[in-house]
N, C-alpha and C positions, 0 to 999 in steps of 0.2 A: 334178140335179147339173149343173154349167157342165160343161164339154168344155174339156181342154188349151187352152193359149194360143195364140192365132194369129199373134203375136209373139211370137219368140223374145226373153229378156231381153237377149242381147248388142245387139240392135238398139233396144233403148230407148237414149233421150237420157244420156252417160253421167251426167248430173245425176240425174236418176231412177232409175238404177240404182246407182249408190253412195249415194244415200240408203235405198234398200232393204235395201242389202246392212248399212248400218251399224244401221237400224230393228229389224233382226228379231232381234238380235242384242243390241238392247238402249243402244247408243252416242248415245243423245238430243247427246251433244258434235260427234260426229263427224257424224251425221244432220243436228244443228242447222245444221253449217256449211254444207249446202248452199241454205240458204233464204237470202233478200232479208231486209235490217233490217227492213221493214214485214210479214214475211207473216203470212198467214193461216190457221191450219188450223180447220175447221168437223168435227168429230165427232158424229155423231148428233144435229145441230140445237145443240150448244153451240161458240161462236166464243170460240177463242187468237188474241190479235193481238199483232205486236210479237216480237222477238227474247228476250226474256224468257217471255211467257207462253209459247208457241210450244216453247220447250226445255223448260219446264217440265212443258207437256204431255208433250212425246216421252220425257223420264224419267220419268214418273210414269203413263203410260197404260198397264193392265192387267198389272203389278205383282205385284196380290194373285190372279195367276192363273199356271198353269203353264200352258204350249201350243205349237202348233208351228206356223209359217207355210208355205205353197206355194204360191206365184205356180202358176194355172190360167187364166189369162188377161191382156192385153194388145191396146190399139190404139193408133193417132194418134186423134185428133179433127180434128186442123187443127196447123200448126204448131206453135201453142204449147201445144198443149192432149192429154194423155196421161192412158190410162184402165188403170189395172193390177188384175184381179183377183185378190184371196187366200185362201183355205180359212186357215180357223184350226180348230184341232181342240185342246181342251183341256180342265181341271177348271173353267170358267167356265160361267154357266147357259146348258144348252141343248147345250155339249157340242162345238156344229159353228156357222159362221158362213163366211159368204161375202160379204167387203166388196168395194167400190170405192175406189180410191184415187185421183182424179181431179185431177192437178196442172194448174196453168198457171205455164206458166213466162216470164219475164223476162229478158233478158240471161244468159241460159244457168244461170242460180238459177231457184229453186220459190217461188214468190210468193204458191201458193196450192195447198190442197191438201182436197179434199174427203172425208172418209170415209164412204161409208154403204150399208146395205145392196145386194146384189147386186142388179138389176134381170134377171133371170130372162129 
């Protein structure tokens, strides 16, 4: 199991933190707005490019599952670059999941956004 976050979420970029806040909740519209016209999210080795694909993702990803998000973790990488860890706990297989959400960001938008397993 990771260990609480080492960053608190008030001190993420608030770009990152208002896409979280709109993400987990479901608001692919409100979420979407914080990405660049070009970006990119990568989920488990499949790539959305583009403001279309991209929202389409964030509406449409895990859906056909009930569950519950918790930020357990948080760093910088470097300036543009933010790593937020999430527990997911829900009727999805397996039951428990701990991703990375590793943005880079642009001009104070998310231009990229990686999701994948916890690195332990």
């Amino acid at each position: 199991m990771t260990p609480h976050t080492d960053l608190p979420s008030d001190l993420l970029p608030t770009t990152v933190r208002e896409f979280f806040a709109a993400h987990v909740v479901h608001d692919a519209d409100t979420a979407s707005s914080f990405l660049t016209e070009d970006a990119v999210i990568i989920d488990q080795d499949e790539t959305f490019r583009g403001r279309e694909k991209t929202h389409a993702f964030l509406r449409d990803a895990g859906t056909e599952f009930e569950y519950t998000t918790e930020q357990i973790g948080a760093h910088r990488a470097d300036a543009n670059h933010w790593v937020v860890t999430v527990r997911l706990e829900g009727n999805f297989p397996g039951g428990i999941a701990e991703l990375d959400y590793r943005f880079t960001l642009r001009d104070d938008r998310i231009a990229e956004i990686v999701i994948a397993d916890h690195a332990a």
